[in-house]
N, CA, C and O atoms as a GROMACS GRO file, in nm:
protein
  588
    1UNK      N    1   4.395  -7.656   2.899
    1UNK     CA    2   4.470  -7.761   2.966
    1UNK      C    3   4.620  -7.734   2.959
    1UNK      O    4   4.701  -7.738   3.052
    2UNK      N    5   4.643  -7.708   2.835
    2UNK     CA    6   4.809  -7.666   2.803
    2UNK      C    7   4.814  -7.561   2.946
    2UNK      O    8   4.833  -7.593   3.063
    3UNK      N    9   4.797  -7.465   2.902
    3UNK     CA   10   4.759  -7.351   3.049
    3UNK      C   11   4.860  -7.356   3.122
    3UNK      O   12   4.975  -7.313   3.138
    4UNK      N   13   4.721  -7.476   3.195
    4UNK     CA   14   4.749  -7.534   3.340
    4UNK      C   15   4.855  -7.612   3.369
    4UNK      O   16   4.901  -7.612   3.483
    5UNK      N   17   4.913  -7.699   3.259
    5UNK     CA   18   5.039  -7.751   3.280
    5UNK      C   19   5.213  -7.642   3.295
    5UNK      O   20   5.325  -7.645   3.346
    6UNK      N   21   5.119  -7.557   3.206
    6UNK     CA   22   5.280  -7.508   3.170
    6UNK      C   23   5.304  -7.363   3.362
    6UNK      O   24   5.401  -7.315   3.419
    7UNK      N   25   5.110  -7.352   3.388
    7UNK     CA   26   5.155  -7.313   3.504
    7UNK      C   27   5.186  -7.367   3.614
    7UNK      O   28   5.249  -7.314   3.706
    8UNK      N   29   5.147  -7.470   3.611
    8UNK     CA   30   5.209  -7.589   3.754
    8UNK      C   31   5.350  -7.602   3.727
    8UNK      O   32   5.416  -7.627   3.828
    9UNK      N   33   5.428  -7.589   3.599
    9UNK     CA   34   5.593  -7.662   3.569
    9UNK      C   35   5.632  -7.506   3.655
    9UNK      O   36   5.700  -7.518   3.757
   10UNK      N   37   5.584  -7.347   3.606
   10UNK     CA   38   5.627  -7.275   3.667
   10UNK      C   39   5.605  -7.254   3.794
   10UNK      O   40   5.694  -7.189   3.849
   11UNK      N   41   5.565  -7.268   3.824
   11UNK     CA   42   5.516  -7.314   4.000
   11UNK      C   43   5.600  -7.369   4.030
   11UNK      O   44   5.670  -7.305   4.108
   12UNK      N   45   5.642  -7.486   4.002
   12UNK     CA   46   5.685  -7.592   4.056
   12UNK      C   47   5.844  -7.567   4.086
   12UNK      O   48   5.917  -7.606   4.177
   13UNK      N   49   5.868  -7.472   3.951
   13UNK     CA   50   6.018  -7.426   3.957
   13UNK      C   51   6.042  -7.293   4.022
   13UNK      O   52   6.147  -7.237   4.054
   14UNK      N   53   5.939  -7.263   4.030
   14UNK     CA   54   5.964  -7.068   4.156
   14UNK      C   55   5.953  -7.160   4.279
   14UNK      O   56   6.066  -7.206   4.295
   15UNK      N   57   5.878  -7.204   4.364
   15UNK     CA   58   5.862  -7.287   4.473
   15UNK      C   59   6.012  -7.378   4.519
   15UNK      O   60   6.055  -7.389   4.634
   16UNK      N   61   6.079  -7.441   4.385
   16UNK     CA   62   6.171  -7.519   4.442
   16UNK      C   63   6.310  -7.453   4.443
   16UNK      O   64   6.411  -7.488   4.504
   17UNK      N   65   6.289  -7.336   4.352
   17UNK     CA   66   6.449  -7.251   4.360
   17UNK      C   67   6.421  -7.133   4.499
   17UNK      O   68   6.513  -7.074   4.555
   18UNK      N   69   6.296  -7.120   4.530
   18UNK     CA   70   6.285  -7.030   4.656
   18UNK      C   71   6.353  -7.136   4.806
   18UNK      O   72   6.436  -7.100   4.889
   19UNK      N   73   6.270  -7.294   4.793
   19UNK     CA   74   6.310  -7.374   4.860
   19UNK      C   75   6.523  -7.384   4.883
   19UNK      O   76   6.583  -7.404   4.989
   20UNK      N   77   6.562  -7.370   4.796
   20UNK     CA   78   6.704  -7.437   4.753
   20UNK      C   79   6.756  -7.257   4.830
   20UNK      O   80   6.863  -7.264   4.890
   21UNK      N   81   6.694  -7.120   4.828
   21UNK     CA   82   6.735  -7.014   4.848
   21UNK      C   83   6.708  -7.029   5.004
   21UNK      O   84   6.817  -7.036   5.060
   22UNK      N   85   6.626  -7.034   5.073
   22UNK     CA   86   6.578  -7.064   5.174
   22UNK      C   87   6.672  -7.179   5.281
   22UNK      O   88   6.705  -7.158   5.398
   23UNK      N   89   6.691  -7.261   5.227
   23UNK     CA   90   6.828  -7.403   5.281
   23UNK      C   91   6.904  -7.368   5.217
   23UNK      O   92   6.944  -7.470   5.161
   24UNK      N   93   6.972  -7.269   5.172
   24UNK     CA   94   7.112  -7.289   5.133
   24UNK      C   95   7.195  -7.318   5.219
   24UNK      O   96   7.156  -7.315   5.336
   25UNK      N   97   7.341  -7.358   5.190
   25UNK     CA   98   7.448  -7.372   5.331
   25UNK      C   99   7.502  -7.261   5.335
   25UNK      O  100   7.531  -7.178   5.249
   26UNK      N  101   7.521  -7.266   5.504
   26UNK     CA  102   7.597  -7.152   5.537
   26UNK      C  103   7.671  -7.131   5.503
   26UNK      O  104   7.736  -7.229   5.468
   27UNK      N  105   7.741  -6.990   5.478
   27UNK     CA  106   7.912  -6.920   5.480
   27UNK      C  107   7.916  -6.818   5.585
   27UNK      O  108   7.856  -6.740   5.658
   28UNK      N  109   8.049  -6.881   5.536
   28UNK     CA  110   8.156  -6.713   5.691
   28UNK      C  111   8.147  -6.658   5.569
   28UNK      O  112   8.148  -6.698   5.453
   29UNK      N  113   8.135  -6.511   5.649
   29UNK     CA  114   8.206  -6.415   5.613
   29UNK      C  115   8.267  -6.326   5.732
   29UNK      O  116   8.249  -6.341   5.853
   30UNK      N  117   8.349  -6.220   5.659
   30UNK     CA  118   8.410  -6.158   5.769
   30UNK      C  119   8.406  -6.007   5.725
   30UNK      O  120   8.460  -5.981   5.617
   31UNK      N  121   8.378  -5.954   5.762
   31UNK     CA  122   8.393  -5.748   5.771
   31UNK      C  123   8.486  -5.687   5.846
   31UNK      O  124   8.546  -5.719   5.949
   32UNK      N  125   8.489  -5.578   5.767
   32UNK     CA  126   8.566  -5.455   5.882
   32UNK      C  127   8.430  -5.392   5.996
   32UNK      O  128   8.317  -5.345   5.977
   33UNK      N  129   8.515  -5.421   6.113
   33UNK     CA  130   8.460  -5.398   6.217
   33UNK      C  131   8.470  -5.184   6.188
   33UNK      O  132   8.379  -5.102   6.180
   34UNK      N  133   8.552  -5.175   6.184
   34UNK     CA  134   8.519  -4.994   6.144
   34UNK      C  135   8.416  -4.933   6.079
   34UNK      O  136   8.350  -4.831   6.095
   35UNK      N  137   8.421  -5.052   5.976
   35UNK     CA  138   8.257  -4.999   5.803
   35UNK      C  139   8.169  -5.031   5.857
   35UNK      O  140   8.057  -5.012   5.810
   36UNK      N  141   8.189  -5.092   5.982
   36UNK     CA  142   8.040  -5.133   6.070
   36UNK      C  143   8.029  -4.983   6.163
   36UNK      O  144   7.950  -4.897   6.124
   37UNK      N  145   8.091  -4.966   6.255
   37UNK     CA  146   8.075  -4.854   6.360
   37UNK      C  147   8.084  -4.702   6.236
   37UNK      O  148   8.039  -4.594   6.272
   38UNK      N  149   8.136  -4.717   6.120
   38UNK     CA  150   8.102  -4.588   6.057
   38UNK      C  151   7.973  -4.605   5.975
   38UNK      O  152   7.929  -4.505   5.916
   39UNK      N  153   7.917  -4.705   5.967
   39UNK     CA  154   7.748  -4.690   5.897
   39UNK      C  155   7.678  -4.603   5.943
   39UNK      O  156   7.724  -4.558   6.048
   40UNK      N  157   7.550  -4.542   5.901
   40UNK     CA  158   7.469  -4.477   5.929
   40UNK      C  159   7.381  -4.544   6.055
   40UNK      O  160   7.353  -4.478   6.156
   41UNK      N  161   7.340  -4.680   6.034
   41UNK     CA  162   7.329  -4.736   6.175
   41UNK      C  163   7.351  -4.759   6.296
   41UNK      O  164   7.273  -4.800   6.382
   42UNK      N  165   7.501  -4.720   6.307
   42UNK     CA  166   7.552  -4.750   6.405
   42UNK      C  167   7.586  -4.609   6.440
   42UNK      O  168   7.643  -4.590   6.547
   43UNK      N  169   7.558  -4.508   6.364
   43UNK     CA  170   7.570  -4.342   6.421
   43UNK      C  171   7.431  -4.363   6.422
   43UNK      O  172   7.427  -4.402   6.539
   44UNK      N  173   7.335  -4.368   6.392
   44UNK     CA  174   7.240  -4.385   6.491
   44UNK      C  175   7.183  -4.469   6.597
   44UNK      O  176   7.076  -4.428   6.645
   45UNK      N  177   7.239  -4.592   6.650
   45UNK     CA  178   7.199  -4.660   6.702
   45UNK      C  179   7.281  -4.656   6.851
   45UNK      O  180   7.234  -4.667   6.964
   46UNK      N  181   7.410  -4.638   6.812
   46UNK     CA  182   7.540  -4.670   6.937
   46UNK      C  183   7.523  -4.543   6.957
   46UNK      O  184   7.487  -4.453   6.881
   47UNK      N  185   7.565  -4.543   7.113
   47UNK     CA  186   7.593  -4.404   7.200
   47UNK      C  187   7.737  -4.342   7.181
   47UNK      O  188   7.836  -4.409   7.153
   48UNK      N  189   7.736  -4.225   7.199
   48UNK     CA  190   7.908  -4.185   7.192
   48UNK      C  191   7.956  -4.202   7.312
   48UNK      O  192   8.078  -4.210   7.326
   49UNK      N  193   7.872  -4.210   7.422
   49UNK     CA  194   7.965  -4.281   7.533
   49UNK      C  195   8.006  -4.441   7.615
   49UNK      O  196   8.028  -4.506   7.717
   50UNK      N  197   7.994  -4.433   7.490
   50UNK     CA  198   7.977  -4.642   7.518
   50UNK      C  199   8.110  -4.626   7.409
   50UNK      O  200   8.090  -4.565   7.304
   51UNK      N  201   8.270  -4.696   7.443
   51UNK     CA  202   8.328  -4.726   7.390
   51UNK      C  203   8.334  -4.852   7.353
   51UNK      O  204   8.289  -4.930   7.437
   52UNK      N  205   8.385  -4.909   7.229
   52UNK     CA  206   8.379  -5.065   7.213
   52UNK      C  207   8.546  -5.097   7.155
   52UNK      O  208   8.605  -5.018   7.081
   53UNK      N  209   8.602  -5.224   7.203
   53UNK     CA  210   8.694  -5.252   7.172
   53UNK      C  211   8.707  -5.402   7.154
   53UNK      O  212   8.645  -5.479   7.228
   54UNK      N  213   8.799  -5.452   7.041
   54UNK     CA  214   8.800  -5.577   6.997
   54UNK      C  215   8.884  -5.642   7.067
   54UNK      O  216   8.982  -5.582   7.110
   55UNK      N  217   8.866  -5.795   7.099
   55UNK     CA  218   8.970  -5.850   7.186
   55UNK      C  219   9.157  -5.822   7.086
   55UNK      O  220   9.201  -5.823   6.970
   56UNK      N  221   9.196  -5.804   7.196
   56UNK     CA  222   9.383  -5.785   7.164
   56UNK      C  223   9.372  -5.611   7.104
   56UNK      O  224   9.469  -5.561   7.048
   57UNK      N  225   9.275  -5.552   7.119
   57UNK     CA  226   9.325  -5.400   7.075
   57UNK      C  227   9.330  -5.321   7.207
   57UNK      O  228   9.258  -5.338   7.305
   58UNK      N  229   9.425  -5.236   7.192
   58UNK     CA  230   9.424  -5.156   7.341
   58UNK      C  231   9.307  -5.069   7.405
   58UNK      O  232   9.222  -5.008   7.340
   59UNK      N  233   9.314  -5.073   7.497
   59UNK     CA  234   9.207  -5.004   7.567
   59UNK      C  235   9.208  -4.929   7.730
   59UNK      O  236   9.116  -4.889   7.802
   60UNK      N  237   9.342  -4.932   7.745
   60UNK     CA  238   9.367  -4.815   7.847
   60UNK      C  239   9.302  -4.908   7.981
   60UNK      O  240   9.235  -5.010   7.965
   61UNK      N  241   9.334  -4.852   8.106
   61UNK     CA  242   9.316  -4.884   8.281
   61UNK      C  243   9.171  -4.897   8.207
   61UNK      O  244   9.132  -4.828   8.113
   62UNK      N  245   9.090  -5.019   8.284
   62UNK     CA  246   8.931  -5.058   8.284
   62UNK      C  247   8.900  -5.140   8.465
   62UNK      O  248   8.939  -5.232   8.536
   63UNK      N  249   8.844  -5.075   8.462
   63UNK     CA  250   8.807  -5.122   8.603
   63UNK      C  251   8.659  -5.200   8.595
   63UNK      O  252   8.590  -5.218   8.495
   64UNK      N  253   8.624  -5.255   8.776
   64UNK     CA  254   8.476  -5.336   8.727
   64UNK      C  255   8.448  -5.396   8.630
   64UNK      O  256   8.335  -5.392   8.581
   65UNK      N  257   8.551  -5.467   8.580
   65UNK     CA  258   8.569  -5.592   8.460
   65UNK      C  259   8.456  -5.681   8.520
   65UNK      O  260   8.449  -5.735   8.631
   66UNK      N  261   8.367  -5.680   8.413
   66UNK     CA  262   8.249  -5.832   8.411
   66UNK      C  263   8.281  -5.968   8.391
   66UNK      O  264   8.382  -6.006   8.331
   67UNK      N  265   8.218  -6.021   8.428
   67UNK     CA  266   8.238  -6.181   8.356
   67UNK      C  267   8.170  -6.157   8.177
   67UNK      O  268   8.083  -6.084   8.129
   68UNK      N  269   8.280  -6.279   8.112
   68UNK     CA  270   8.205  -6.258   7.951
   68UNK      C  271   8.004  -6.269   7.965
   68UNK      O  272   7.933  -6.336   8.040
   69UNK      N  273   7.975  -6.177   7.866
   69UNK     CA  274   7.840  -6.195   7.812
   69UNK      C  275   7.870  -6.244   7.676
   69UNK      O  276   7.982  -6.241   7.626
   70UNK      N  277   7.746  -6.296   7.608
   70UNK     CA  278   7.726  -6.295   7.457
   70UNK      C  279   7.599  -6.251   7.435
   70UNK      O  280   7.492  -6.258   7.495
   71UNK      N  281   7.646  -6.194   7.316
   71UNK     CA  282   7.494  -6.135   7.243
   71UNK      C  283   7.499  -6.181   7.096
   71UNK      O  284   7.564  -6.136   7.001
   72UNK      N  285   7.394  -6.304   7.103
   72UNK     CA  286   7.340  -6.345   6.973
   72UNK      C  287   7.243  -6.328   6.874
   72UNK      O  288   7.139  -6.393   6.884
   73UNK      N  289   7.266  -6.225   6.744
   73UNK     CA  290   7.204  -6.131   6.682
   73UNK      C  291   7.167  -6.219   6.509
   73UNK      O  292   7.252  -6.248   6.425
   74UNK      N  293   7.023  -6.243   6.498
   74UNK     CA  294   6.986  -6.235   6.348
   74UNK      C  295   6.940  -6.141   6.252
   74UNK      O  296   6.895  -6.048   6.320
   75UNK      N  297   6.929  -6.118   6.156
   75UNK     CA  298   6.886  -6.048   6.067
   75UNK      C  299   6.796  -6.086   5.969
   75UNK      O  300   6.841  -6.193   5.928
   76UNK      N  301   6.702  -6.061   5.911
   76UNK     CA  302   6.699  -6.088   5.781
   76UNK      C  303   6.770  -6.092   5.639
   76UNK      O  304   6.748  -5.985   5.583
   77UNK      N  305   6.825  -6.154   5.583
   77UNK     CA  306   6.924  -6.134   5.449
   77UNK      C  307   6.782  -6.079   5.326
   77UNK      O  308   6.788  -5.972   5.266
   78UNK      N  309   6.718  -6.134   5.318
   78UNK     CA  310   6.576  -6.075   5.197
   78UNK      C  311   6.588  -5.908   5.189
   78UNK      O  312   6.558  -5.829   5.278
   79UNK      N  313   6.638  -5.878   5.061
   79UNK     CA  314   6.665  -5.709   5.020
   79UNK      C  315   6.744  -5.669   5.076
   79UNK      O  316   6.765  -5.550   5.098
   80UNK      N  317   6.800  -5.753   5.109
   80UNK     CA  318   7.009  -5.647   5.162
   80UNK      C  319   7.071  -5.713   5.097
   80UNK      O  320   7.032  -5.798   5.018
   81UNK      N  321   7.210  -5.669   5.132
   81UNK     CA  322   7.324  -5.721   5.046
   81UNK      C  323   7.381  -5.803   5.182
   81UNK      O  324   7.327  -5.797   5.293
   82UNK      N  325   7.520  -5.893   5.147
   82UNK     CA  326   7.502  -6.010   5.254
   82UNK      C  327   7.604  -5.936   5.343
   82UNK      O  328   7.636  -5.982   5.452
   83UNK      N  329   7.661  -5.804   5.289
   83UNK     CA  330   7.754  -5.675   5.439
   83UNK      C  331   7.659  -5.622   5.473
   83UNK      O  332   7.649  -5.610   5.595
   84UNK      N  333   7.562  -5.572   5.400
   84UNK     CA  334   7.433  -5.483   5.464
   84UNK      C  335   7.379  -5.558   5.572
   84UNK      O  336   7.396  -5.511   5.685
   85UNK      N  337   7.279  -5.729   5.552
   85UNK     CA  338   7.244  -5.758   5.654
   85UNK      C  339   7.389  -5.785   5.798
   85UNK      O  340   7.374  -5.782   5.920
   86UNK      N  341   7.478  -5.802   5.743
   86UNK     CA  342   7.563  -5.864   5.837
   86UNK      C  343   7.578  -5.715   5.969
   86UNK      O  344   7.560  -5.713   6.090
   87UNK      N  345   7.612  -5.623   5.885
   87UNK     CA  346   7.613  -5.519   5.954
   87UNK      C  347   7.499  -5.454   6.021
   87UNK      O  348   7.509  -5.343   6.075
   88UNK      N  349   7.392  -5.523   6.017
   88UNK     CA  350   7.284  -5.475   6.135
   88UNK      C  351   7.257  -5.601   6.217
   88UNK      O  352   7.170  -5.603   6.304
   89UNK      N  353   7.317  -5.684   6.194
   89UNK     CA  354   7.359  -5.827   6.296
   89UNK      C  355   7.431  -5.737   6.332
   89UNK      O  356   7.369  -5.657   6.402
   90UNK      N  357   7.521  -5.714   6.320
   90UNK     CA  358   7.670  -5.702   6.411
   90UNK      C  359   7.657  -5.577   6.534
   90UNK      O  360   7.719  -5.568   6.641
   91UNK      N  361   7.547  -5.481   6.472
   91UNK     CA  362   7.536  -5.348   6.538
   91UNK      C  363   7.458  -5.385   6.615
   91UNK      O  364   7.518  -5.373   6.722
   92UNK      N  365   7.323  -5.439   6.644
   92UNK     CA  366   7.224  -5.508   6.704
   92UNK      C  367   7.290  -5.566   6.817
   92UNK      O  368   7.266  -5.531   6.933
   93UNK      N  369   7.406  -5.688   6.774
   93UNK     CA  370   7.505  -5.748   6.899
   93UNK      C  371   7.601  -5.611   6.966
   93UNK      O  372   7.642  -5.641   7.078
   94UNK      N  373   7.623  -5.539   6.943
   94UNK     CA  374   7.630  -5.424   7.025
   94UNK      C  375   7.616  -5.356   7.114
   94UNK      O  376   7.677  -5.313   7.212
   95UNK      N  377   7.460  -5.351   7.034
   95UNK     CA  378   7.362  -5.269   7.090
   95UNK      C  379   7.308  -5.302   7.239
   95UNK      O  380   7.285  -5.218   7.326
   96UNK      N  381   7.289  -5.472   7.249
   96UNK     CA  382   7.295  -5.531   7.400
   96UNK      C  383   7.430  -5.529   7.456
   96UNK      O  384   7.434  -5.560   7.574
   97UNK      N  385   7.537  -5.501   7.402
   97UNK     CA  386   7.662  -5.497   7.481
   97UNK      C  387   7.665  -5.314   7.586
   97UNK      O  388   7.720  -5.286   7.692
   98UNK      N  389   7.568  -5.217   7.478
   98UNK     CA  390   7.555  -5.103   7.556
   98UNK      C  391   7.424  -5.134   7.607
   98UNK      O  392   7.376  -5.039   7.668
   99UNK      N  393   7.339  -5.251   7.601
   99UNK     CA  394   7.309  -5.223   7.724
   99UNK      C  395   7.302  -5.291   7.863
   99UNK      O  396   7.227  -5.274   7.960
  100UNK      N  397   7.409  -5.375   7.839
  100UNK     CA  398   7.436  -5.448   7.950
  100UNK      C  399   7.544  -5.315   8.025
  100UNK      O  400   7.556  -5.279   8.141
  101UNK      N  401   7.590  -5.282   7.931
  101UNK     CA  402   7.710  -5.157   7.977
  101UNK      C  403   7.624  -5.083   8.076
  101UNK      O  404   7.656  -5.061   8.193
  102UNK      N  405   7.528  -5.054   8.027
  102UNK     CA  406   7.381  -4.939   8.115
  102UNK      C  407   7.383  -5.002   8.268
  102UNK      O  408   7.417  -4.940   8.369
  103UNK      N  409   7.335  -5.145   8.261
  103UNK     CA  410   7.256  -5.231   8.350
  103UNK      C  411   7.416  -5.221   8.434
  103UNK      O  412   7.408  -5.174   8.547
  104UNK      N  413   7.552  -5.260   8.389
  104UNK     CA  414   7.634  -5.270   8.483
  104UNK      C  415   7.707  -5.150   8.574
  104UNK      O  416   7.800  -5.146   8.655
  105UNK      N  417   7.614  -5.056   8.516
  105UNK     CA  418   7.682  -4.872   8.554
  105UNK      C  419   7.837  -4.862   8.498
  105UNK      O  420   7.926  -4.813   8.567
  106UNK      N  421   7.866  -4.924   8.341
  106UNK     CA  422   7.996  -4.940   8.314
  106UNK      C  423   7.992  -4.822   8.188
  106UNK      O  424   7.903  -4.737   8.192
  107UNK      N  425   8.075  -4.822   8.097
  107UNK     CA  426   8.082  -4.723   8.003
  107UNK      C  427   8.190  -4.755   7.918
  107UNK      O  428   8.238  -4.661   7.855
  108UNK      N  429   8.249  -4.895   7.899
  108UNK     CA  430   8.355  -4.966   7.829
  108UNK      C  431   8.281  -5.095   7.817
  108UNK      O  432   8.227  -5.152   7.911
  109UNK      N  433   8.285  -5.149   7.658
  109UNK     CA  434   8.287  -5.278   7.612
  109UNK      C  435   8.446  -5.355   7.582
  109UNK      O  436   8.519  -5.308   7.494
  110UNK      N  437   8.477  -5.441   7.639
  110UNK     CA  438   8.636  -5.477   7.567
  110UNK      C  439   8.639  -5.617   7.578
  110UNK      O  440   8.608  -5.682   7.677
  111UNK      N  441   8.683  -5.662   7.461
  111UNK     CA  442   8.722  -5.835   7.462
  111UNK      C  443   8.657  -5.910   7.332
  111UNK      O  444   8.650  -6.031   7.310
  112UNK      N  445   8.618  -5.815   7.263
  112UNK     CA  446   8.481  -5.845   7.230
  112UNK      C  447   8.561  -5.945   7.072
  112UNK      O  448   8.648  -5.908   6.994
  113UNK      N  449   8.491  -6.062   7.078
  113UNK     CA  450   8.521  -6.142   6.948
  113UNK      C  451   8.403  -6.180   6.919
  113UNK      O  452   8.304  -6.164   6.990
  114UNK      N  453   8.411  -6.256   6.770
  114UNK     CA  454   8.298  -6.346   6.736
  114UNK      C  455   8.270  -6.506   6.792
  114UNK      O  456   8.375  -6.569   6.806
  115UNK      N  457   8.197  -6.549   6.812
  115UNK     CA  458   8.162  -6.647   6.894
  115UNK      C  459   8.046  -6.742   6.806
  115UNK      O  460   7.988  -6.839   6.857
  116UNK      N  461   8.031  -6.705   6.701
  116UNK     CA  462   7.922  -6.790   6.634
  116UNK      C  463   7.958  -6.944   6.581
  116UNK      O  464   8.056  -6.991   6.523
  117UNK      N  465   7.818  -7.007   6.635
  117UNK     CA  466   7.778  -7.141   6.598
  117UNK      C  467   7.930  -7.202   6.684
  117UNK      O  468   8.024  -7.254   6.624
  118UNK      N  469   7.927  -7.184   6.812
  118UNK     CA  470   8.053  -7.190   6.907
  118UNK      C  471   8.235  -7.215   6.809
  118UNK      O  472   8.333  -7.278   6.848
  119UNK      N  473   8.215  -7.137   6.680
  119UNK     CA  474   8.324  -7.124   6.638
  119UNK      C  475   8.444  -6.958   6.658
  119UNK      O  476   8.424  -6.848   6.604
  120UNK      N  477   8.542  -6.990   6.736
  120UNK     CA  478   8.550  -6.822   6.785
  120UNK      C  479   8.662  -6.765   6.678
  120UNK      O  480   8.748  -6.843   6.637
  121UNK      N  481   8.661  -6.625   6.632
  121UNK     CA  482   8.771  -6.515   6.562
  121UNK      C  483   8.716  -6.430   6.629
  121UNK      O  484   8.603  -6.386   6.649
  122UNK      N  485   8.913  -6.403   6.687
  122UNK     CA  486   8.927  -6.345   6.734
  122UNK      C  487   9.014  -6.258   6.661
  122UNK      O  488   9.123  -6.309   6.633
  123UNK      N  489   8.981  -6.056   6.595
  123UNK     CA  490   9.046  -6.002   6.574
  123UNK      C  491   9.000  -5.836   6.591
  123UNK      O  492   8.891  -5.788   6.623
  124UNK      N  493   9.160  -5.753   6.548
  124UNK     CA  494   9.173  -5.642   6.643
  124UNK      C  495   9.059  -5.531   6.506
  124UNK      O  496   9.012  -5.422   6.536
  125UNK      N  497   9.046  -5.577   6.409
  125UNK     CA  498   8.957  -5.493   6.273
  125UNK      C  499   8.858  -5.595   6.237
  125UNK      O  500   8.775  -5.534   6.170
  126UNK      N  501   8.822  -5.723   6.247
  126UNK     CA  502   8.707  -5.768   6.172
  126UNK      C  503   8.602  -5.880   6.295
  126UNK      O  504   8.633  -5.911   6.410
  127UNK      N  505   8.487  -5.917   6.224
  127UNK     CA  506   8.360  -5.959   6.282
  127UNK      C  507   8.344  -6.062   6.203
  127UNK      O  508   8.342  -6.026   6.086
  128UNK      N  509   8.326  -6.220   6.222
  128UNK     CA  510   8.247  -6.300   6.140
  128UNK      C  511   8.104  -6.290   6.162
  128UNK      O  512   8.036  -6.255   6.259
  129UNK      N  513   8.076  -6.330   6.043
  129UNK     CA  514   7.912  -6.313   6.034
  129UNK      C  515   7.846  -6.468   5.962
  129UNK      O  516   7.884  -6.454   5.846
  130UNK      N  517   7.796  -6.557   5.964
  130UNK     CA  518   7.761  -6.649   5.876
  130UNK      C  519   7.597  -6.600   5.845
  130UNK      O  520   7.512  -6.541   5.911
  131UNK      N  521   7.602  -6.654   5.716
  131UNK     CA  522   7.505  -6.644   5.611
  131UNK      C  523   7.426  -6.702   5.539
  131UNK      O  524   7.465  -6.735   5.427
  132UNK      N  525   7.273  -6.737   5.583
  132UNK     CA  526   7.249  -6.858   5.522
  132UNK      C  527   7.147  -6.803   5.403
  132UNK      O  528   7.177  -6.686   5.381
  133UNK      N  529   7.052  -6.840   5.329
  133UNK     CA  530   7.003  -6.814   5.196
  133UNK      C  531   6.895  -6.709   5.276
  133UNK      O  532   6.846  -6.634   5.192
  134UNK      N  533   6.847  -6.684   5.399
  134UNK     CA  534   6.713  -6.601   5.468
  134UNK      C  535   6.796  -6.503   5.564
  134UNK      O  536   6.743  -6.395   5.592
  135UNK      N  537   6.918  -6.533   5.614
  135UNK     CA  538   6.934  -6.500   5.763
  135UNK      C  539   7.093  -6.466   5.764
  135UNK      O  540   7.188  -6.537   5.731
  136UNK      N  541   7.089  -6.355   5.803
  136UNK     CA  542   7.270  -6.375   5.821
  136UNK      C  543   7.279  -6.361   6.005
  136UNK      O  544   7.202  -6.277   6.053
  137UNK      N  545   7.363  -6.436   6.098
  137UNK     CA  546   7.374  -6.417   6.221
  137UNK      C  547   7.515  -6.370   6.301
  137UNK      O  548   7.617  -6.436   6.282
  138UNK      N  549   7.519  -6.258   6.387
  138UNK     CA  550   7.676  -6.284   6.429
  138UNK      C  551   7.657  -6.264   6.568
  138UNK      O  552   7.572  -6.199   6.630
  139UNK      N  553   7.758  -6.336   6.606
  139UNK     CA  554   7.718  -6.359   6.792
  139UNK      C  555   7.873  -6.311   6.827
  139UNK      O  556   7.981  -6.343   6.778
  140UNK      N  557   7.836  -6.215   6.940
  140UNK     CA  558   7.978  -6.156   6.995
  140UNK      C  559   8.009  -6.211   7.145
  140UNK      O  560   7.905  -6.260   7.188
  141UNK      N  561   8.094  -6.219   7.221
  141UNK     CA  562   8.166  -6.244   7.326
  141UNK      C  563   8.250  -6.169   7.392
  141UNK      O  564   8.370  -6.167   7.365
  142UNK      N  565   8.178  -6.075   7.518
  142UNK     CA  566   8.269  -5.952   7.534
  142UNK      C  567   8.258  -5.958   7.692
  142UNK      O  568   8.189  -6.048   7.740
  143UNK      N  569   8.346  -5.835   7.804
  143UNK     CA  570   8.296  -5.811   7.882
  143UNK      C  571   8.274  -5.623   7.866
  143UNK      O  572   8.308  -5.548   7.775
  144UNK      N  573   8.212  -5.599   7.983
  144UNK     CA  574   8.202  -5.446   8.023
  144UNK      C  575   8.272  -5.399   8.171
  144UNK      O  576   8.301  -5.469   8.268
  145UNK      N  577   8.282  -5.290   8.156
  145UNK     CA  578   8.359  -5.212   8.228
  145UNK      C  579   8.404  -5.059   8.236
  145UNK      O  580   8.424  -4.980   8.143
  146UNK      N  581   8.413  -5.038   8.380
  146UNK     CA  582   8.429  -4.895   8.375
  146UNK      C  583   8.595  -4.809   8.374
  146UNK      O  584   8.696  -4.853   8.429
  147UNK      N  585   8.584  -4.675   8.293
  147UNK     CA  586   8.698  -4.650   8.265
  147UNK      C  587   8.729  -4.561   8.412
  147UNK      O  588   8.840  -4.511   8.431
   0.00000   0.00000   0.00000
């Protein structure tokens, strides 16, 4: 009987600290947009002819300017670290920016900010990412275009 009590109290307490990990509240965070495009992911995932540029960084004559897209990207946070998952959010939101680039016969991404949970940063080196206890998400806001 002892047992069984002392395994229901542990139960009861793996179950409710998984619960409390699971709903945690969100946080920003923010990265270097570079430690993202130099990961191993993103040399394998991004094309070398798909350029990407952050809103306010230069980017030379662009022609066939799109209207903005967004690409809203989750991850799993479970066995990453909270830059690890953020950074395959962030590459993932990309990854539809080359291929809307494809679909528009363009070969330039530019404008591109964060746009998550309709809160926007906008900068010329970093990405917000928010983070909840399962999930980290980052949603970008860009157009495409040809050079």
């Amino acid at each position: 009987m002892r047992f069984i009590t002392v395994l229901s109290i542990l139960s009861m307490l793996l179950i409710s600290g998984l619960t409390k990990q699971g709903f945690a509240e969100d946080t920003w965070e923010y990265f270097s947009v570079q430690d993202a495009l130099n990961s191993p992911l993103a040399q394998e995932k991004l094309e070398a002819g798909i350029e990407f540029y952050m809103k306010g960084q230069p980017h030379g004559n662009i022609d066939n300017i799109t209207r903005e897209y967004t690409a809203n990207k989750r991850t799993r946070k479970f066995g990453r670290s909270t830059e690890e998952a953020c950074q395959v959010a962030f590459i993932s939101a990309l990854m539809s920016f080359q291929d809307r680039a494809h679909k528009e016969g363009c070969d330039t991404v530019i404008d591109l900010y964060s746009i998550t949970k309709d809160r926007e940063f906008e900068s010329v080196d970093q990405y917000s990412c928010i983070v909840g206890g399962m999930v980290a998400n980052v949603a970008l806001r860009g157009k495409v275009g040809k050079r």
